[in-house]
N, C-alpha and C positions, 0 to 999 in steps of 0.2 A: 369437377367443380373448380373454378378458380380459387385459389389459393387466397388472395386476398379477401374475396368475399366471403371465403369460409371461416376466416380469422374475424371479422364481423359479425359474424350470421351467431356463432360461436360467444362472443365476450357479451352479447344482449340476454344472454339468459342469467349474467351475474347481477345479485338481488344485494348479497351482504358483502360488506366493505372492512377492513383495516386501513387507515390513514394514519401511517407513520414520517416523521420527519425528525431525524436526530442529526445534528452539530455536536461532534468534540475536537474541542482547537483549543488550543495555547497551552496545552499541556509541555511543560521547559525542565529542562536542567541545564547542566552547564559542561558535558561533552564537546573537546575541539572536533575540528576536523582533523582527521586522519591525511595527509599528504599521499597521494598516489604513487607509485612504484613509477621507476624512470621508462619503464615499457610494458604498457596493458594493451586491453583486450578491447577492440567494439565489437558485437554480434548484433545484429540487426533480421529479424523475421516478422514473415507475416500469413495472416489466416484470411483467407476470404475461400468461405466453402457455404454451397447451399443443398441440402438434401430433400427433397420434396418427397420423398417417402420412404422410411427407412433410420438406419440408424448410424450416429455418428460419435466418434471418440479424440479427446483429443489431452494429452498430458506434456508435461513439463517441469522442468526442474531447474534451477540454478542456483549456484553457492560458491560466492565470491569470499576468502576473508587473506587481507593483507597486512604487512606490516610497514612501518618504519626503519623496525633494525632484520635480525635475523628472524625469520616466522619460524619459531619450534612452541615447548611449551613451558617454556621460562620466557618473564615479563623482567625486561633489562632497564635500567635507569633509563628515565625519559626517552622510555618504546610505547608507541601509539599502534594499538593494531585495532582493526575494524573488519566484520562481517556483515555482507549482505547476502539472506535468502529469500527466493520464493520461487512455490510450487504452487500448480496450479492441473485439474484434473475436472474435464467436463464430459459424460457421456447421456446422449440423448439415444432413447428407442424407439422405434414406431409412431415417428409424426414426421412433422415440417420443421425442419430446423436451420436457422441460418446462424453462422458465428462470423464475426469480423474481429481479426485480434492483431496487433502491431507491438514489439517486443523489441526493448532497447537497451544493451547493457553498455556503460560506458565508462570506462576505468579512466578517464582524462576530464570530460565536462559534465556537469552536473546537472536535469540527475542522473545521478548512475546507473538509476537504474529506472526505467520508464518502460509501463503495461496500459493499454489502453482496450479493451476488451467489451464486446457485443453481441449480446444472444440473441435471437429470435426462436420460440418454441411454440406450435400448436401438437398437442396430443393426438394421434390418430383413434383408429375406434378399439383397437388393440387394451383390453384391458392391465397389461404391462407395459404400457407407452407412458413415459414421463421420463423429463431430465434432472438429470445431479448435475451440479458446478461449484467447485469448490475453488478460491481463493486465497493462500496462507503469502505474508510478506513479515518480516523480518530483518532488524536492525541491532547491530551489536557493538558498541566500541568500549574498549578497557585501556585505560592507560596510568602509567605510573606516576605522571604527573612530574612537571617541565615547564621550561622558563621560554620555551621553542616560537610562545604564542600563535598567531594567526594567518591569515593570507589575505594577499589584498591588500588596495590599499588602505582602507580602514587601519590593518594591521600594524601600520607605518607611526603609525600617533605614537608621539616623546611619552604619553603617558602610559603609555602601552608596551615599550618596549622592554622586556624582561620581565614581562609579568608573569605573578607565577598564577599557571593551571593547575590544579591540584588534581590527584588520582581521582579517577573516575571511572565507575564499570554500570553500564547502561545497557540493558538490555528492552527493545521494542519487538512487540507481535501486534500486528492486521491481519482481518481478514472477513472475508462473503462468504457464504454460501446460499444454495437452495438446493433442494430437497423434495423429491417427489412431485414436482411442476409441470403441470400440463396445458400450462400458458404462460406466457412470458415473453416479456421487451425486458432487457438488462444490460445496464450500461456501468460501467467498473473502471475506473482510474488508479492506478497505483502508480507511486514513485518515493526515489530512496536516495539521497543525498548524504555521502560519507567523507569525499574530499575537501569541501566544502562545508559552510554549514549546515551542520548533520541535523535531516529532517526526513519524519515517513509520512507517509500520507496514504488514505486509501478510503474511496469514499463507491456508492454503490448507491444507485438510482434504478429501481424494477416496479414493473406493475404492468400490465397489458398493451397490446395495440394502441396505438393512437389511431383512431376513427377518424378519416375525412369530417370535419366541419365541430369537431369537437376535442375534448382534452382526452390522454393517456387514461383506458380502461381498467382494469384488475386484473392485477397478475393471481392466478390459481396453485394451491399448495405449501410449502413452506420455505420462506427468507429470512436468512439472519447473516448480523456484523457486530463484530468485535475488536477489542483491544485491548492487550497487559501491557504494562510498564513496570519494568525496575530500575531503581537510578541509586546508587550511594556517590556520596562524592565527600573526598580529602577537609580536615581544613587547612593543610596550607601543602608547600613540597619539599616539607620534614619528615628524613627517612624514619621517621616512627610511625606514619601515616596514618593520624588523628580523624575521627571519621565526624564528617561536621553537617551531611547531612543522610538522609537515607527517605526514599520514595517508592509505594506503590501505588498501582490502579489499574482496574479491572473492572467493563463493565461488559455486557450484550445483551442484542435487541434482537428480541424473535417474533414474527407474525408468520400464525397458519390461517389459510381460508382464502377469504377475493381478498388483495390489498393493494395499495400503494406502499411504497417505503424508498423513501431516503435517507441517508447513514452517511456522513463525513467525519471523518478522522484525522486528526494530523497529530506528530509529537513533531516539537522542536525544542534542540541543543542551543542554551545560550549564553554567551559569555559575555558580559556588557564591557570589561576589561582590556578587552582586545577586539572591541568594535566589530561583533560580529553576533546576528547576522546584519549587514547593511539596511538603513531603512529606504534604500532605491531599488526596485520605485513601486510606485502607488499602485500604479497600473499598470501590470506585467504585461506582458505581448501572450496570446495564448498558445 
Protein backbone atom coordinates (compact mmCIF):
# COMPACT_ATOMS: atom_id res chain seq x y z
CA UNK A 1 0.00 0.00 0.00
CA UNK A 2 1.38 3.39 -0.51
CA UNK A 3 2.80 4.93 2.17
CA UNK A 4 1.15 8.28 1.80
CA UNK A 5 -2.24 6.95 1.26
CA UNK A 6 -1.88 4.96 4.18
CA UNK A 7 -1.02 8.01 6.33
CA UNK A 8 -4.63 9.27 5.24
CA UNK A 9 -6.64 6.31 5.16
CA UNK A 10 -5.18 6.05 8.93
CA UNK A 11 -5.70 9.85 10.43
CA UNK A 12 -9.71 9.76 9.09
CA UNK A 13 -10.53 7.36 11.79
CA UNK A 14 -9.43 10.29 14.51
CA UNK A 15 -12.88 11.40 16.12
CA UNK A 16 -11.52 13.31 19.39
CA UNK A 17 -9.14 16.24 19.41
CA UNK A 18 -6.76 18.32 21.97
CA UNK A 19 -6.09 21.88 20.54
CA UNK A 20 -3.22 23.35 22.17
CA UNK A 21 -1.39 26.69 21.59
CA UNK A 22 1.07 28.04 24.17
CA UNK A 23 3.33 31.27 23.83
CA UNK A 24 6.07 32.03 26.56
CA UNK A 25 8.19 34.99 25.61
CA UNK A 26 9.75 37.81 27.35
CA UNK A 27 10.74 36.16 30.04
CA UNK A 28 14.30 38.66 31.12
CA UNK A 29 16.93 39.26 33.40
CA UNK A 30 19.94 40.97 33.10
CA UNK A 31 22.89 38.30 32.22
CA UNK A 32 25.73 39.87 29.75
CA UNK A 33 27.15 38.09 27.16
CA UNK A 34 29.74 35.82 27.83
CA UNK A 35 32.76 36.82 24.96
CA UNK A 36 34.07 33.83 23.13
CA UNK A 37 37.37 32.13 23.51
CA UNK A 38 40.02 33.52 20.81
CA UNK A 39 39.62 29.89 19.05
CA UNK A 40 36.33 27.69 19.04
CA UNK A 41 34.76 25.02 17.57
CA UNK A 42 31.99 24.91 14.48
CA UNK A 43 30.28 21.32 14.05
CA UNK A 44 27.78 21.26 11.53
CA UNK A 45 25.62 17.73 10.91
CA UNK A 46 22.89 16.47 9.50
CA UNK A 47 19.88 13.76 9.34
CA UNK A 48 18.01 12.89 6.42
CA UNK A 49 16.83 9.10 7.04
CA UNK A 50 13.52 7.43 5.86
CA UNK A 51 12.56 3.98 7.16
CA UNK A 52 9.50 2.50 5.58
CA UNK A 53 9.39 -0.40 7.81
CA UNK A 54 11.19 -1.06 10.65
CA UNK A 55 12.89 0.74 13.21
CA UNK A 56 14.95 3.70 13.80
CA UNK A 57 17.29 5.37 16.57
CA UNK A 58 18.95 8.24 16.86
CA UNK A 59 20.85 10.22 19.94
CA UNK A 60 23.03 13.12 20.74
CA UNK A 61 24.72 15.05 23.15
CA UNK A 62 26.51 18.27 23.51
CA UNK A 63 28.11 20.47 26.23
CA UNK A 64 29.88 23.53 25.64
CA UNK A 65 30.92 25.69 28.91
CA UNK A 66 33.72 28.46 28.58
CA UNK A 67 35.29 31.09 30.20
CA UNK A 68 36.60 34.43 30.19
CA UNK A 69 39.62 33.99 32.52
CA UNK A 70 41.02 30.65 33.61
CA UNK A 71 37.91 27.78 33.33
CA UNK A 72 38.50 25.77 36.87
CA UNK A 73 36.05 26.00 39.80
CA UNK A 74 36.88 29.35 41.33
CA UNK A 75 34.84 32.31 39.94
CA UNK A 76 37.81 35.34 39.73
CA UNK A 77 36.91 38.97 39.88
CA UNK A 78 35.16 40.10 36.72
CA UNK A 79 35.22 36.13 35.19
CA UNK A 80 32.19 35.50 32.91
CA UNK A 81 31.73 31.93 32.18
CA UNK A 82 28.77 30.34 30.31
CA UNK A 83 27.32 26.84 29.49
CA UNK A 84 25.44 25.55 26.63
CA UNK A 85 23.68 21.96 26.75
CA UNK A 86 21.54 19.73 24.81
CA UNK A 87 20.64 16.17 24.34
CA UNK A 88 18.47 14.93 22.27
CA UNK A 89 17.19 11.02 22.02
CA UNK A 90 14.60 9.61 19.34
CA UNK A 91 13.74 5.88 18.82
CA UNK A 92 10.85 4.74 16.64
CA UNK A 93 9.67 0.77 16.20
CA UNK A 94 7.83 -0.91 13.82
CA UNK A 95 6.31 1.82 11.43
CA UNK A 96 7.21 4.51 8.91
CA UNK A 97 9.29 6.98 10.04
CA UNK A 98 11.04 9.80 8.44
CA UNK A 99 13.53 12.40 10.49
CA UNK A 100 15.09 15.40 8.95
CA UNK A 101 17.46 17.02 11.56
CA UNK A 102 20.34 19.87 10.90
CA UNK A 103 22.66 20.57 13.99
CA UNK A 104 24.74 23.67 14.36
CA UNK A 105 27.26 24.63 17.06
CA UNK A 106 29.08 27.80 16.85
CA UNK A 107 31.53 29.09 19.27
CA UNK A 108 32.02 32.61 17.13
CA UNK A 109 28.29 33.77 15.48
CA UNK A 110 25.34 33.57 17.21
CA UNK A 111 23.32 31.45 17.75
CA UNK A 112 25.54 29.13 19.03
CA UNK A 113 23.92 26.97 18.97
CA UNK A 114 21.11 26.09 16.31
CA UNK A 115 18.79 22.51 16.11
CA UNK A 116 16.29 22.39 13.62
CA UNK A 117 14.50 18.96 13.76
CA UNK A 118 11.46 16.88 11.91
CA UNK A 119 9.69 13.79 12.45
CA UNK A 120 7.38 11.85 10.57
CA UNK A 121 5.76 8.64 12.38
CA UNK A 122 3.00 6.17 11.29
CA UNK A 123 2.75 3.10 13.57
CA UNK A 124 2.76 -0.19 11.83
CA UNK A 125 0.39 -3.08 13.01
CA UNK A 126 2.92 -4.32 15.42
CA UNK A 127 1.32 -3.88 18.81
CA UNK A 128 5.00 -2.37 20.17
CA UNK A 129 5.21 0.14 17.35
CA UNK A 130 5.36 3.85 18.59
CA UNK A 131 7.94 6.47 18.81
CA UNK A 132 9.76 8.29 21.94
CA UNK A 133 11.55 11.80 21.03
CA UNK A 134 12.95 13.57 23.64
CA UNK A 135 14.38 17.22 23.39
CA UNK A 136 16.35 18.81 26.59
CA UNK A 137 18.27 22.43 25.81
CA UNK A 138 20.10 24.36 28.37
CA UNK A 139 21.63 27.77 29.16
CA UNK A 140 23.89 28.73 32.06
CA UNK A 141 25.86 31.84 32.70
CA UNK A 142 27.47 33.11 36.20
CA UNK A 143 29.43 35.98 36.57
CA UNK A 144 31.07 37.97 39.16
CA UNK A 145 30.11 41.02 37.96
CA UNK A 146 32.37 43.96 35.91
CA UNK A 147 32.46 47.19 34.48
CA UNK A 148 33.74 44.88 31.03
CA UNK A 149 30.01 45.88 29.55
CA UNK A 150 28.90 44.87 26.06
CA UNK A 151 29.72 44.21 22.41
CA UNK A 152 28.80 46.05 19.66
CA UNK A 153 28.23 48.94 18.75
CA UNK A 154 25.34 49.59 20.98
CA UNK A 155 28.17 48.90 23.54
CA UNK A 156 29.94 52.10 22.42
CA UNK A 157 27.40 54.76 24.04
CA UNK A 158 29.49 57.51 26.59
CA UNK A 159 26.47 56.41 28.77
CA UNK A 160 27.34 53.10 28.83
CA UNK A 161 30.87 53.07 29.21
CA UNK A 162 31.96 51.49 32.51
CA UNK A 163 28.93 50.54 33.47
CA UNK A 164 28.72 48.26 36.05
CA UNK A 165 26.94 44.64 35.48
CA UNK A 166 26.56 43.15 38.59
CA UNK A 167 26.92 39.31 39.56
CA UNK A 168 24.59 37.31 38.05
CA UNK A 169 24.02 33.40 38.07
CA UNK A 170 21.16 32.36 35.52
CA UNK A 171 20.40 29.12 34.90
CA UNK A 172 17.75 28.12 31.72
CA UNK A 173 16.13 24.41 30.82
CA UNK A 174 13.78 23.66 27.43
CA UNK A 175 12.47 21.08 26.22
CA UNK A 176 9.81 18.52 24.01
CA UNK A 177 9.04 15.45 24.24
CA UNK A 178 6.48 12.67 22.98
CA UNK A 179 5.72 9.61 24.30
CA UNK A 180 4.27 6.47 23.09
CA UNK A 181 3.10 8.18 19.42
CA UNK A 182 1.79 6.28 16.81
CA UNK A 183 1.22 9.18 14.59
CA UNK A 184 3.08 12.23 14.01
CA UNK A 185 4.29 15.36 12.01
CA UNK A 186 6.81 17.21 14.53
CA UNK A 187 8.58 20.10 13.91
CA UNK A 188 11.18 21.56 16.87
CA UNK A 189 13.44 24.58 16.62
CA UNK A 190 15.85 25.16 19.22
CA UNK A 191 18.63 27.82 19.56
CA UNK A 192 21.14 29.35 22.36
CA UNK A 193 22.79 32.54 22.26
CA UNK A 194 25.67 33.02 24.80
CA UNK A 195 28.40 35.47 23.05
CA UNK A 196 26.05 37.66 22.29
CA UNK A 197 22.91 38.49 23.82
CA UNK A 198 22.13 35.57 25.76
CA UNK A 199 18.76 33.98 24.64
CA UNK A 200 17.04 30.28 24.43
CA UNK A 201 14.48 29.52 22.74
CA UNK A 202 12.71 26.30 21.93
CA UNK A 203 9.35 25.97 20.45
CA UNK A 204 7.66 22.54 19.05
CA UNK A 205 4.75 22.39 16.51
CA UNK A 206 3.15 18.53 16.35
CA UNK A 207 -0.16 16.96 15.30
CA UNK A 208 -0.77 14.78 12.22
CA UNK A 209 -0.44 14.62 8.41
CA UNK A 210 -1.27 17.35 6.62
CA UNK A 211 -3.93 15.94 4.07
CA UNK A 212 -3.88 17.25 0.42
CA UNK A 213 -6.79 19.97 0.18
CA UNK A 214 -7.01 20.45 3.96
CA UNK A 215 -5.20 21.59 7.40
CA UNK A 216 -2.58 19.50 9.78
CA UNK A 217 -4.66 16.19 11.22
CA UNK A 218 -3.98 14.69 14.86
CA UNK A 219 -1.19 13.80 16.14
CA UNK A 220 -1.88 10.20 18.33
CA UNK A 221 -0.47 9.65 21.98
CA UNK A 222 1.34 11.72 24.18
CA UNK A 223 3.16 15.68 23.69
CA UNK A 224 4.55 17.73 26.19
CA UNK A 225 7.13 21.21 26.60
CA UNK A 226 8.61 22.76 29.19
CA UNK A 227 10.59 25.31 30.82
CA UNK A 228 12.67 26.30 34.40
CA UNK A 229 14.28 29.45 34.98
CA UNK A 230 16.61 30.63 37.75
CA UNK A 231 18.00 34.08 37.77
CA UNK A 232 19.48 36.07 41.02
CA UNK A 233 21.30 38.97 40.11
CA UNK A 234 23.84 41.59 42.22
CA UNK A 235 22.75 45.06 43.34
CA UNK A 236 25.71 46.63 42.24
CA UNK A 237 29.86 45.40 41.69
CA UNK A 238 30.50 45.65 45.58
CA UNK A 239 32.73 42.82 46.72
CA UNK A 240 30.09 42.28 49.37
CA UNK A 241 27.71 41.10 46.56
CA UNK A 242 24.34 42.49 47.79
CA UNK A 243 21.72 40.31 46.27
CA UNK A 244 19.13 42.75 44.56
CA UNK A 245 17.15 40.57 42.71
CA UNK A 246 16.17 36.76 42.70
CA UNK A 247 13.75 34.83 39.94
CA UNK A 248 11.95 31.59 39.25
CA UNK A 249 9.63 29.93 36.80
CA UNK A 250 8.35 26.73 35.95
CA UNK A 251 5.75 25.80 33.89
CA UNK A 252 4.47 22.48 31.29
CA UNK A 253 2.07 21.66 28.98
CA UNK A 254 0.91 17.96 28.34
CA UNK A 255 -1.67 16.58 25.87
CA UNK A 256 -2.65 12.65 25.54
CA UNK A 257 -5.06 11.35 22.99
CA UNK A 258 -5.61 13.06 19.01
CA UNK A 259 -4.05 16.61 19.28
CA UNK A 260 -2.75 19.53 18.01
CA UNK A 261 -0.16 21.41 19.97
CA UNK A 262 2.08 24.23 19.72
CA UNK A 263 4.50 25.39 22.49
CA UNK A 264 7.04 28.42 22.04
CA UNK A 265 9.41 29.32 24.54
CA UNK A 266 12.08 31.96 24.73
CA UNK A 267 14.13 33.47 27.74
CA UNK A 268 16.12 36.53 27.13
CA UNK A 269 19.20 38.33 29.07
CA UNK A 270 18.68 42.00 29.20
CA UNK A 271 20.72 44.86 30.12
CA UNK A 272 19.20 48.30 29.00
CA UNK A 273 22.64 49.78 30.48
CA UNK A 274 24.74 48.70 27.85
CA UNK A 275 22.30 48.68 24.94
CA UNK A 276 21.74 45.35 24.45
CA UNK A 277 19.91 43.50 23.08
CA UNK A 278 19.68 45.81 19.92
CA UNK A 279 16.19 46.75 18.84
CA UNK A 280 17.38 46.03 14.86
CA UNK A 281 15.51 44.71 13.21
CA UNK A 282 11.96 44.27 13.11
CA UNK A 283 12.19 41.87 10.61
CA UNK A 284 14.86 39.35 10.91
CA UNK A 285 15.96 37.35 7.63
CA UNK A 286 14.69 33.75 8.56
Amino acid sequence: MDTTYRMRLIVAVAVASVALTIAVAGIASASPPVPAPNETSLIETSVDATVYSGSFYEEESFDWTYSTKELNDTLEDEERVAQIRYDERTSATDGYTEVKKKFTADGQNTPNLDVDKKIGFVAGTAVTSSLDSTENVGMTIVTKGDTAGGTGVGALCVWAQDACIPPTNELVAGGSQLRDVTLVNSHTITTVATTESPQLHHEITAGGPTVEGSNMTYGMGTVAAGMKVSAMEGLNCSTGHPKASELTYSELSRATGAWKFAKSMTYTAQIPAISVPSQYPIFPWP
